[in-house]
N, C-alpha and C positions, 0 to 999 in steps of 0.2 A: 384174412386181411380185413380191416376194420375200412369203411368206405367213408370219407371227408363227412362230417359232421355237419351239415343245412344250419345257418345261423341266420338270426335276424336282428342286427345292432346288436351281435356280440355275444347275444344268450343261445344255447341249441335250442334247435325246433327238430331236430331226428339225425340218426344214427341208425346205421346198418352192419350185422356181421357178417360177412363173406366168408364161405370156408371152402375148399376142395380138401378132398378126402377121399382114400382109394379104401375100400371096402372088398367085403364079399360080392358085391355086385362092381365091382369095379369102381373108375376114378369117378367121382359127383361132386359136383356144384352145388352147395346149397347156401340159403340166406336164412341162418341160422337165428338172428334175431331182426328184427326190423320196427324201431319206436320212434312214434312222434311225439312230443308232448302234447298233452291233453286242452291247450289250450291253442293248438297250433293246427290241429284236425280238419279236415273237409276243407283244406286248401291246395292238396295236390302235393303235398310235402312227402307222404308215402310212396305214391304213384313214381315219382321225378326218381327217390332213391331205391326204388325197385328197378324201374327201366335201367340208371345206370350200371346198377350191380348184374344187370344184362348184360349190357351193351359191354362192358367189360370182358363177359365171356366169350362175346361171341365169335371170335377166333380160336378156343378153343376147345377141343374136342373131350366127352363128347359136349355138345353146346348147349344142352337142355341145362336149367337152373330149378332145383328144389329146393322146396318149404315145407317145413313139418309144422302144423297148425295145430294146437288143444282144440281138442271138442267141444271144450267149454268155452271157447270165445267167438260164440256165433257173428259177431263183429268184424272179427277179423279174418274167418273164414269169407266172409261175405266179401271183404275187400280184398282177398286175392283172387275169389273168383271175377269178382268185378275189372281187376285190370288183368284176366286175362290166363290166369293157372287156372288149372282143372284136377280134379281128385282121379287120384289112380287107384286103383282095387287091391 
């Protein structure tokens, strides 16, 4: 599920992709992609469509929500730890 697109007078400022998907580890949640534009940044536009793409799950099971992050975007690892995911082993 593609989650509503954040606009401001009409241009997007961020998009989120939502997937569940049943795996070898079973069913998961994850938010597959999550983009602000570049000019739209360090105002909480991230944060707002991460929480929803929670708040969405959180009736269903299991209710954890994953993100697979490149190593190479120290930026944006930092902004997930920041609102609040943590690295698993």
């Amino acid at each position: 599920m593609a989650l509503d697109t954040v606009t401001d007078v009409g241009q997007p400022l961020g998009i989120a992709v939502f997937v569940t998907g049943n795996g070898a580890a079973g069913l998961r949640h994850s938010i597959s992609w999550l983009i602000v534009h570049p000019g739209a940044r360090q105002r909480g536009i991230g944060r707002a469509i991460a929480d929803e793409a929670c708040r969405r799950t959180s009736h269903l099971e299991p209710s954890e929500v994953w993100v697979e992050c490149n190593t190479r975007w120290p930026s944006a690892i930092a902004f997930w730890r920041a609102i609040g995911f943590r690295e698993r082993g």
